[in-house]
Every structure is written in C-alpha cells, then in structure tokens.
C-alpha positions as CSV (number, residue, x, y, z in Angstrom):
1,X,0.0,0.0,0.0
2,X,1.4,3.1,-0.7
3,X,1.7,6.3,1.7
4,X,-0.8,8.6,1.6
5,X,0.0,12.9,1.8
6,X,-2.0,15.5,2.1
7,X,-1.2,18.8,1.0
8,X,-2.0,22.3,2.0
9,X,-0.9,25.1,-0.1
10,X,-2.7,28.0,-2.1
11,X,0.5,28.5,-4.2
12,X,-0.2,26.7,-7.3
13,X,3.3,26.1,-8.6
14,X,4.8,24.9,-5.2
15,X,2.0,22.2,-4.4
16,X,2.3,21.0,-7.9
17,X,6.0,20.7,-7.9
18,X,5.7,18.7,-4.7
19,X,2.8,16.6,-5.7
20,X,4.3,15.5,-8.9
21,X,7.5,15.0,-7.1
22,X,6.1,12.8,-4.3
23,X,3.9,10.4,-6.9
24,X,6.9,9.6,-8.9
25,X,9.0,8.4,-6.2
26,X,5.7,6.5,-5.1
27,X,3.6,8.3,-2.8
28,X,-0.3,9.0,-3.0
29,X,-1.6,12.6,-2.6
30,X,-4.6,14.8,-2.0
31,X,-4.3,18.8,-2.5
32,X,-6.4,21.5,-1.3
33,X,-5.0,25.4,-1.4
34,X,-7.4,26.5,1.3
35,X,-7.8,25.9,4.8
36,X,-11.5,25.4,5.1
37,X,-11.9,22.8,2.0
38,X,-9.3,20.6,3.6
39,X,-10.7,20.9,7.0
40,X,-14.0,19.8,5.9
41,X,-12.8,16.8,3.1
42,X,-10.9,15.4,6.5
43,X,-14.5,14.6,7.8
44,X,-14.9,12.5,5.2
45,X,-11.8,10.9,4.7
46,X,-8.8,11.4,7.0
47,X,-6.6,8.1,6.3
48,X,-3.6,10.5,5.7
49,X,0.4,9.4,6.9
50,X,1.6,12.7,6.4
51,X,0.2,16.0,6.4
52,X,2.1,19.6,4.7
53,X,1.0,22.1,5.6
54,X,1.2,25.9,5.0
55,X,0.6,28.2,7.4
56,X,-0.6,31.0,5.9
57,X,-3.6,30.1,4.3
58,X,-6.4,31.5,2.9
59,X,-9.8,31.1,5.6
60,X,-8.1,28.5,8.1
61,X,-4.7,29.2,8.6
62,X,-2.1,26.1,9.2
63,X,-1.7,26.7,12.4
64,X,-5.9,26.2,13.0
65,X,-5.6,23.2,10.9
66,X,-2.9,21.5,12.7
67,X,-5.7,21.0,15.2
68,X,-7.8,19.0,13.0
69,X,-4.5,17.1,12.0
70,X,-4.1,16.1,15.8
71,X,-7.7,14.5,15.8
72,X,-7.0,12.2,13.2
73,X,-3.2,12.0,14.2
74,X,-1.5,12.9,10.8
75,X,1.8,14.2,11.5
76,X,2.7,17.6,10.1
77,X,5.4,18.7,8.3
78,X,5.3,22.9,7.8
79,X,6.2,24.4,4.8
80,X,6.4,28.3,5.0
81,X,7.6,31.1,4.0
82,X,7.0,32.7,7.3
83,X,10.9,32.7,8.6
84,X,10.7,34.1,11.6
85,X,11.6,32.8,14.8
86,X,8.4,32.8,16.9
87,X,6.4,30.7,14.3
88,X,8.7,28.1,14.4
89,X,8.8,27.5,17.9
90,X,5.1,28.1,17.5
91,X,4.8,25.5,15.1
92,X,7.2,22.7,16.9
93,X,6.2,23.5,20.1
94,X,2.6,22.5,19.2
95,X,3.6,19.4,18.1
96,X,4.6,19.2,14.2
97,X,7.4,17.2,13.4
98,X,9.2,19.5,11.0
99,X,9.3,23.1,9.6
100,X,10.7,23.6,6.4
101,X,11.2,27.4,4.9
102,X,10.7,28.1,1.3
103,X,12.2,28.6,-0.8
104,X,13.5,24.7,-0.3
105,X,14.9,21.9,-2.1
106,X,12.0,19.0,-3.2
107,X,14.5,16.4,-2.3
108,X,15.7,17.8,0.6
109,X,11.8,17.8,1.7
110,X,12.0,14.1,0.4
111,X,14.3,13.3,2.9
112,X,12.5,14.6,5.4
113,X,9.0,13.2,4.5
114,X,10.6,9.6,4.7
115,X,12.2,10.1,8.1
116,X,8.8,11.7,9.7
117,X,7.5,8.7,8.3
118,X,10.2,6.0,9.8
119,X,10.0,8.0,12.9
120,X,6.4,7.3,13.4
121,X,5.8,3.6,12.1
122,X,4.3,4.8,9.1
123,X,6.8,4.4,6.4
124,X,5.8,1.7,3.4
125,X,9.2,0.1,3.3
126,X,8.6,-2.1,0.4
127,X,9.6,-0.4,-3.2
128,X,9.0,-1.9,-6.6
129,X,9.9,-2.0,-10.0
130,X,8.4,-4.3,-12.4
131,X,9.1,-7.7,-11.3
132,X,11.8,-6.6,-8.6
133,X,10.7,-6.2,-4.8
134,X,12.7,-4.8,-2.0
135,X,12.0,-4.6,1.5
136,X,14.4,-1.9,3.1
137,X,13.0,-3.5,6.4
138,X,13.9,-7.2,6.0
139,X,16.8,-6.4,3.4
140,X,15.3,-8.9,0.8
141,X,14.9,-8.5,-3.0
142,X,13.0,-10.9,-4.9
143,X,12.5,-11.1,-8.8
144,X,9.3,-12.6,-10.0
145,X,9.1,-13.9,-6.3
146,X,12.7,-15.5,-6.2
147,X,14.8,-14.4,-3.5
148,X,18.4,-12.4,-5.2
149,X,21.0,-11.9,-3.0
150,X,22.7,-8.5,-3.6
151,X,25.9,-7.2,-1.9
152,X,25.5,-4.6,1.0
153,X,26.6,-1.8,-1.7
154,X,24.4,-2.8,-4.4
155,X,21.6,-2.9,-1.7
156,X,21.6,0.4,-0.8
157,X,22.1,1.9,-4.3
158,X,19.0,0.4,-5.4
159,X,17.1,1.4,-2.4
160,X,18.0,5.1,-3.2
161,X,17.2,4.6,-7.1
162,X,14.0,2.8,-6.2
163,X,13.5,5.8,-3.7
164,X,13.3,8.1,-6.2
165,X,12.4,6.0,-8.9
166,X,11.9,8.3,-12.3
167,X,14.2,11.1,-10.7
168,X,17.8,11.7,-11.2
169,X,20.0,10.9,-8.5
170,X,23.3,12.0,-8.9
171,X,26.9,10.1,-8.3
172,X,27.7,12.7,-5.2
173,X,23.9,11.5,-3.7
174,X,24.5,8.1,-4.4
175,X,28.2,8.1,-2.9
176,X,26.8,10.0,0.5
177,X,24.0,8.0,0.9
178,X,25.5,4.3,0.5
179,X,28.8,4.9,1.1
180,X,28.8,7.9,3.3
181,X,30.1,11.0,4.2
182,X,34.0,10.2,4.4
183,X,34.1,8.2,1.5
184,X,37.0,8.8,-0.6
185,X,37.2,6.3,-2.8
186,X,37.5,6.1,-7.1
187,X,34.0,6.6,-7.8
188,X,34.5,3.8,-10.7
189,X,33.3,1.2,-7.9
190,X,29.6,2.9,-8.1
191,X,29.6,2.2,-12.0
192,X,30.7,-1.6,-10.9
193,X,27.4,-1.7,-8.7
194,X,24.9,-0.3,-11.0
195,X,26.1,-2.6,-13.4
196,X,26.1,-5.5,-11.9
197,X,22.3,-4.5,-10.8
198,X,21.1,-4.4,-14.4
199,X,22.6,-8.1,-15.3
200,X,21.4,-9.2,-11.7
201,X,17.7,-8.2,-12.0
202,X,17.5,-7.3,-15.6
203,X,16.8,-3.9,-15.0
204,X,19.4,-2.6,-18.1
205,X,16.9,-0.6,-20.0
206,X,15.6,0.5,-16.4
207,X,18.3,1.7,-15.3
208,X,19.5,5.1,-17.1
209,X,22.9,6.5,-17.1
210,X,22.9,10.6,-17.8
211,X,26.3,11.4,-18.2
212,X,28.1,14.1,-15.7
213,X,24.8,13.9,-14.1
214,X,24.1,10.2,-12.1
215,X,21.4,7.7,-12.5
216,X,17.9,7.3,-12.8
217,X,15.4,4.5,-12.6
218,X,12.5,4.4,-15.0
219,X,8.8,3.0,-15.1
220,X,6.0,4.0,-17.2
C-alpha cells in the first residue's frame, strides 16, 4: 500500500512541484489550497500518513488546521515562507514534526518526509519495479518472487534509485547516501554496482545512465 500525503498550499506552482514529485517516487496525494476545504474533506476521509501544511492560508490558517490534524493523528510537516523565529517555535512546540522554509529543495523535503514517516511507524518500506521487490525493512529482494541476493553496496544503491524512482540521482547523492560522508574512494566502484544490478535483476533498460549527471530508474 502506498503512503498517503495530504497537502495544504494555495501557491499553485509549489504544491504542484511537490505533488508530482512525491507520486513519482511513489507516494499517494490529495491537495487543497485552502484551509477550510481541507478541513471539511478530512470529515470525510482522514486516512492520511503525512500532512504539509502551510501556514498562511487562505480562511483557516495552518496553524488552526494542525488541530484538525491532531484528531486524526496525521503528523505535520510545515512548509512556510513565514521565517521568523516565533512561528517556528510556535509551530514545533505545538507538536509538528518538522518546519521547512521556502524557498527549499524537493528532495531535501524528500528526505524529510521519509524520516517523519520511519519515525512514526508509518513508512511503506517495500519499493518496486516491475518484477523486482525490495524490502528496506527485512533487506530482501526478490524477482518474480525468487529471492536475489545483492551485496550490502548494491543494496543500498537500489534502495536510493527505487526511492526516487523516475528522478535523477546524482553520483555525489549516491556516494553520501551508501557509502557515506568520508568516503574517498574512485567513484569507478559505483559504476561496478549499478552494473552488476542491471545483469542481476535485468533492470538494463531501467536503469538510465545521464552522463556528468548520475542515474535514474525508470517505469512507465
């Protein structure tokens, strides 16, 4: 079953950008850019994981909706353009689990959203492409229901591709996340990986290289 966001926001562009962004890598998502409409859909149907929320909305402002969020306990996530101190505090002392400040990076919210999620139980940890199935929670991938074993390494790179499955993710993301930090190494041992992932689970036209850029994992 897939995650389920709702978002708040009466600026057109932003709630787009992060809707499209949050059903390619997976997610399912409801928007509303006012207040009042999404106090009164949640009524009818409040089987949300996550909640973003603005706070300065048109009618009912976020911080009046969080309310509503706490009855149906959907965590909140803020995302403002109000930058000042005392709505922050406001905002985390009143029990939301993040504020983000705009103008911010989708992926960078990403990241977030999936750690609000792990935090809480919520987080759907099994990913799939086509025939392939991972479960980030047992560390299993099957193909067409076989078990495939997979190095530690090539593990965690398709996690992050499957992540963000029909983004690009770049080498330097790639390196951080599965390597880490203080990784130093020749960056020729990531090409290795993917590789061996395309002959391994006959993912070769799935998996895209973009050159100078990184990777990216398709499905239409």
């Amino acid at each position: 079953m897939k995650n389920r966001i709702l978002i708040v926001e009466d600026d057109e562009a932003i709630a787009s950008a992060v809707a499209l962004s949050l059903q390619v890598a997976g997610y399912d998502c409801a928007v509303f850019d006012d207040g009042a409409g999404a106090a009164e859909a949640l009524q009818g149907d409040h089987a949300y994981d996550l909640a973003l929320l603005d706070i300065m909305l048109p009618g009912v402002d976020g911080f009046e909706l969080f309310d509503h969020m706490q009855t149906y306990h959907i965590p909140v996530i803020y995302m403002t353009a109000k930058t000042d101190s005392a709505s922050e505090i406001r905002g985390l002392r009143d029990g939301a689990e993040d504020y983000v400040v705009k103008p911010f990076d989708v992926q960078t919210l990403m990241v977030r959203i999936e750690k609000v999620l792990r935090r809480t139980g919520r987080l759907n940890t099994v990913y799939r492409v086509r025939d392939v199935e991972l479960n980030s929670e047992t560390k299993t991938v099957t193909k067409s229901g076989q078990p495939v074993y997979l190095q530690p390494l090539e593990f965690g790179v398709l996690l992050m591709l499957l992540k963000y499955k029909n983004m690009t993710v770049t080498r330097e993301q790639l390196m951080t996340e599965v390597w880490g930090y203080d990784y130093v190494g020749e960056t020729r041992v990531l090409d290795i990986k993917i590789h061996s992932l395309r002959k391994k689970l006959d993912l070769t036209d799935a998996i895209r290289t973009l050159p100078k850029l990184g990777y990216r994992l398709e499905e239409r």
